[in-house]
N, C-alpha and C positions, 0 to 999 in steps of 0.2 A: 504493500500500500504506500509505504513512505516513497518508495525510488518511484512510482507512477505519481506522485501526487510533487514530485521535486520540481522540476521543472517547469511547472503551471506559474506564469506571470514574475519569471527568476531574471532579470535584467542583465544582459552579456554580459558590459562592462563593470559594473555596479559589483555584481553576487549577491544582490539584495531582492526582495522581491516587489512587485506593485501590482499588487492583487487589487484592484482598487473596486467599490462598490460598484456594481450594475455595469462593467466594463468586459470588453473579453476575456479576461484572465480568468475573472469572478463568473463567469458563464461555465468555463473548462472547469471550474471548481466543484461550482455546483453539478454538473455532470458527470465528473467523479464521482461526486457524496449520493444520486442517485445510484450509480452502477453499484455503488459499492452495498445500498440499501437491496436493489433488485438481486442481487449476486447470493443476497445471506435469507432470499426470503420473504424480507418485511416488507410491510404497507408502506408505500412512499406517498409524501404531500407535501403541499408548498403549502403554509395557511395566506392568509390577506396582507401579510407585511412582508412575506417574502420567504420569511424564516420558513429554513428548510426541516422535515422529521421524516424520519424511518419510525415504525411503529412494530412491535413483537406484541401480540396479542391488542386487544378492542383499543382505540384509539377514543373512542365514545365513551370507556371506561374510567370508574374514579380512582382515585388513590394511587395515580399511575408512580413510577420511577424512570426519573429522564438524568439522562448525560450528555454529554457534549460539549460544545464549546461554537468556536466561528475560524472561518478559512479565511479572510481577508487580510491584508497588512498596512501599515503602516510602510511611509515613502522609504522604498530600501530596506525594508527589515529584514526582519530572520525567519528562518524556514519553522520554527519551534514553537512562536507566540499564535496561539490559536492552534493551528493544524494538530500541533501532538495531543491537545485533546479532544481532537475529532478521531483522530488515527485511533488513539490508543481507546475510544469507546467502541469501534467496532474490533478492536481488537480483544477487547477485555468481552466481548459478548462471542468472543469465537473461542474463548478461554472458558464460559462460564459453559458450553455447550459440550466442549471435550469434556465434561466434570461431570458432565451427563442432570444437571439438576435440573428443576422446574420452575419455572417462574409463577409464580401466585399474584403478581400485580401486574398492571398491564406497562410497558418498557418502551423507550424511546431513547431513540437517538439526535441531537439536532444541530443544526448550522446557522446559528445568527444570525443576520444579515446587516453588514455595516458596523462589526465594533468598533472597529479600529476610528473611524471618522476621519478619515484619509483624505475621503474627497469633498464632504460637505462641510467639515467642521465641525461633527458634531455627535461624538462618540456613541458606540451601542443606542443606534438607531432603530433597529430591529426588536431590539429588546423595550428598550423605552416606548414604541407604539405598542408593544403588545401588554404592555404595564399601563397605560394611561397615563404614562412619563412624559410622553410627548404630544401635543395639541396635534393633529391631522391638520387644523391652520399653519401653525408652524412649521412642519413637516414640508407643505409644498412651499414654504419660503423658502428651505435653506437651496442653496447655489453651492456649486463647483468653480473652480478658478476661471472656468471660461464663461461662464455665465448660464451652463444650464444646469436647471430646476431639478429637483428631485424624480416630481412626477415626469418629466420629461424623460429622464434615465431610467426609469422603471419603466416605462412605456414602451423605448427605443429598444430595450431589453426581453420587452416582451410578458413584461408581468402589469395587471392593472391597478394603477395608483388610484383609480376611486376606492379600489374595496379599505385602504390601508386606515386603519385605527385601534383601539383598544380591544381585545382579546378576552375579556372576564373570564368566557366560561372554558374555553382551552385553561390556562391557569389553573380554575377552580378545581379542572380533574387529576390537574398535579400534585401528589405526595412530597416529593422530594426531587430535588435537582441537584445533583451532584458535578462540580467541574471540575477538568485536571486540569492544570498549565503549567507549562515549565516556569517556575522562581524565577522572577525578575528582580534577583538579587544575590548573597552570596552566605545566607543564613544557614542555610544547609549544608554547605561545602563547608561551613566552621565547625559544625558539629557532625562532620561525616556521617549526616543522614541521607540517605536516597531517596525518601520520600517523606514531607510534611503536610501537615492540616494548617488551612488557614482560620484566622481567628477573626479577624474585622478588615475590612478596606478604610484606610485613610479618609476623610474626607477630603475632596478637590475640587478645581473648577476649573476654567480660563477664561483669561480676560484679554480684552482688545485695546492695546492703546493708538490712539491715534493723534500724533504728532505731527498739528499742521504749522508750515511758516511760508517762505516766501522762494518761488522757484530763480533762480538768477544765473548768470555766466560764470564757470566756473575758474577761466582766464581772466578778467575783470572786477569782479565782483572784488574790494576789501574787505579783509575778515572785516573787520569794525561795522561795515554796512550791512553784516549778512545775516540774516533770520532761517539761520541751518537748522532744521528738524532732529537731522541724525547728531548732532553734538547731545540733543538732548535723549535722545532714545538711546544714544550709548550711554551717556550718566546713567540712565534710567535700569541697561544691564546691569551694571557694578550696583547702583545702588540694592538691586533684587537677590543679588550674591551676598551684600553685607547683612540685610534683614535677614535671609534663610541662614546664617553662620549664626546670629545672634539669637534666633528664635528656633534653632535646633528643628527648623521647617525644609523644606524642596521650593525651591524657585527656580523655573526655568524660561529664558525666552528665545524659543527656538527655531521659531518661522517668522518674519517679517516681508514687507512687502514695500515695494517703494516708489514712488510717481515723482518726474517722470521716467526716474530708472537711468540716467544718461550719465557716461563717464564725466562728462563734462559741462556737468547742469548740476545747481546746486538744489536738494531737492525742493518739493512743494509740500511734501504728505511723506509719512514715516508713518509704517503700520506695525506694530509688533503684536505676536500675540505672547500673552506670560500663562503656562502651565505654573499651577503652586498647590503642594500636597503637604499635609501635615497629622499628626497623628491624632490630633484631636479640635474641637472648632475654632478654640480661644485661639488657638497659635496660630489656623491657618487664615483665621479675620487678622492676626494682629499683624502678620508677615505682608500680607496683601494691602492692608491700610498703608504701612509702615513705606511699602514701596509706590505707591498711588502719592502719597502725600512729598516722599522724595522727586517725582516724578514732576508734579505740579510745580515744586518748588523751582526745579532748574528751568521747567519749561516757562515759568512768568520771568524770572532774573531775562531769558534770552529772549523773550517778546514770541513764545509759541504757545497758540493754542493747541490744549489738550481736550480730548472728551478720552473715557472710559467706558466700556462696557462689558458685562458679565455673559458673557456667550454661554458659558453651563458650569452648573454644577452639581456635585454628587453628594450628599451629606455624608457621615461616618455610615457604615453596615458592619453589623455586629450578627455576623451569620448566628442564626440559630444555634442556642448553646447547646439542646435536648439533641440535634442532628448531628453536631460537631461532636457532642459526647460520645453519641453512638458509633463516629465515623473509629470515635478515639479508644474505645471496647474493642471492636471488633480488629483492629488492625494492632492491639497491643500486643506484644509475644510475637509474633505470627514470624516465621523462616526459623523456632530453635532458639530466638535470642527472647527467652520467659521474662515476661516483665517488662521490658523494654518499653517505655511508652514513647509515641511518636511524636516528635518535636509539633507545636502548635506556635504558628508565627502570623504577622500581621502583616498588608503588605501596601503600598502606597501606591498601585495602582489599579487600574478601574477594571471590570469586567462584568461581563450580560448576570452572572451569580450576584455581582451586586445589585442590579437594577432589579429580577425578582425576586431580590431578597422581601421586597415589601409585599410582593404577594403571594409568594410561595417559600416553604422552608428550605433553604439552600444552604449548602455545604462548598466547599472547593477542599483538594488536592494539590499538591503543588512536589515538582518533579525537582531533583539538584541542578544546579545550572554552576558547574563548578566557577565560571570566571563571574559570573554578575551581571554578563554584557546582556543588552536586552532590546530591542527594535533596531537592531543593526548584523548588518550581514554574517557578526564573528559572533550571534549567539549561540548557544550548542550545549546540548545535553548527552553525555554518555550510552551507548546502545545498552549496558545495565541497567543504568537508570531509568532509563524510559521504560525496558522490560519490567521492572520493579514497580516502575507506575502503572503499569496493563494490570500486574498480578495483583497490586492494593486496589486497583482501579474494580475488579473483578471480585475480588473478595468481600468490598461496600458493597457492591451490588448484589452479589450473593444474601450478603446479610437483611439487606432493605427488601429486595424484591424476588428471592429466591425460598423456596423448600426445604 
């Protein structure tokens, strides 16, 4: 599954991938995650938002047990974020079948559509419509870099963007949702575990700064005359590096955008967006203020307007403690080592597990990622490791929805 699924939307020069929402890549994806549905048996569906499932027994039924994760990436990522917990759920149900047991709940498999927020902006968009996270108005607002619309890419794609909204009663028949993702960090590689439970997602957001001043010659122009944007949007870096050192917070600003883009033109408009994660609210308001108000302060000294705005955000998710318990039972001891209990870690990034956390009990998994590296082409997990996430991945689902 992994070497047929590698090559889907992998960029020559890069090594990265750009699986990007509703695009070709994302097409070949999804048609993978069918064959590989038709191949084992199960019911295949798209519901109204896109989101992909394979279903093992009534699909109509309640109390179901679902896994999975999303095949999309981030610009140049890694082959590991999302994918390996798609892989490793049809692999962990090809695991629970040589064991020869039964399933007593009814089981799925799914493919999120859009976590990553690649191309709209606006992360776990699939999951957020099927939560009533995100407005159907909203929804056909957001845009791509070239200007087209949501509904327009889902259309062009072939799926219908009227049906696209809240989900209740899909939801309602869900028991438990369980995800595996390879660590986005280096938690596990310190304590030579291969396999952790997650405990909560950080709370996060991003915001849009937008640094406007005056467009001018970049040959002519005296500094003393000049109402440059990016002087202040670089302050505006450094200062977001010094709040997140100070406040023990993540500040990041990692894409920008800039009009009118010329070597030789001083700009008009500076766009930055700032990622910022922190482990709990206080910190991640105080980090955010901390840098907004730095932000404000350079841009009036330099004669630049600024506006701010909050593009999204995720509150803290404190996955189900009674789910994580039971992930944390059943996978204790397990391979010989008695007792053993499995590391439970937090992790500061976002994922579809967190968005139904508010309406359904969810759990995550999380696989070693020995170096940390994570939405870039050197991420990488161990072929043990991963195996060890199939076999934990396989043993929750034994315990939740098996005989």
């Amino acid at each position: 599954m992994w070497k047929e699924l590698a090559p889907i939307g992998r960029h020559a020069e890069s090594g990265g991938y750009r699986r990007y929402a509703w695009t070709g890549a994302d097409a070949d994806c999804r048609v993978w995650f069918r064959e590989q549905a038709e191949a084992r048996g199960l019911g295949y569906e798209v519901d109204r938002n896109g989101n992909q499932w394979a279903w093992l027994g009534d699909p109509l039924g309640d109390d179901a047990v679902v896994t999975g994760s999303h095949l999309d990436s981030v610009p140049d990522g890694g082959a590991f974020d999302g994918p390996l917990g798609v892989v490793s759920s049809f692999a962990a149900l090809d695991e629970l079948r040589h064991r020869g047991v039964e399933f007593t709940r009814p089981f799925a498999i799914t493919n999120f559509g859009d976590e990553e927020g690649a191309r709209f902006g606006l992360a776990c968009v699939g999951s957020r419509l099927a939560a009533g996270q995100l407005t159907v108005e909203k929804a056909h607002q957001l845009r791509d870099g070239d200007g087209i619309t949501l509904p327009q890419a889902m259309e062009a794609a072939g799926y219908d963007p009227g049906a696209i909204g809240p989900d209740p009663e899909r939801l309602a028949r869900i028991g438990a949702f369980v995800e595996l993702h390879v660590e986005q960090g280096r938690s596990l590689d310190l304590t030579s575990d291969p396999v952790g439970i997650a405990s909560a997602i950080w709370p996060h957001g991003r915001w849009r700064f937008d640094f406007r001043g005056e467009a001018n010659h970049a040959g002519t122009t005296r500094l003393v005359d000049r109402r440059d944007p990016m002087l202040t949007y670089a302050e505006t870096v450094l200062a977001a590096r010094r709040e997140a050192e100070l406040t023990g917070a993540l500040a990041t600003f990692g894409k920008i955008a800039v009009e009118p883009n010329g070597v030789n033109a001083i700009p008009s408009l500076v766009r930055g967006w700032l990622d910022s994660r922190a482990a709990d609210q206080d910190t991640l308001d105080a980090v955010v203020t901390g840098i907004e108000r730095a932000a404000r302060e350079h841009a009036e000294r330099a004669g630049i307007d600024l506006d701010v705005v909050r593009e999204s955000f995720t509150p803290v998710v404190e996955f189900q403690h009674a789910l994580r318990d039971e992930l944390g039972k059943i996978l204790t001891g397990r391979g010989g080592d008695a007792g053993r209990a499995v590391p439970v870690l937090g992790t500061g990034a976002g994922h579809d597990a967190g968005i139904l956390s508010a309406s359904v009990p969810t759990a995550m998994l999380f696989v070693r990622n020995p170096t940390g590296i994570s939405h870039s082409p050197a991420e990488y997990a161990a072929e043990d490791d991963c195996t060890a996430g199939v076999i934990a991945l396989a043993d929750v689902l034994e315990g939740l929805a098996c005989s």
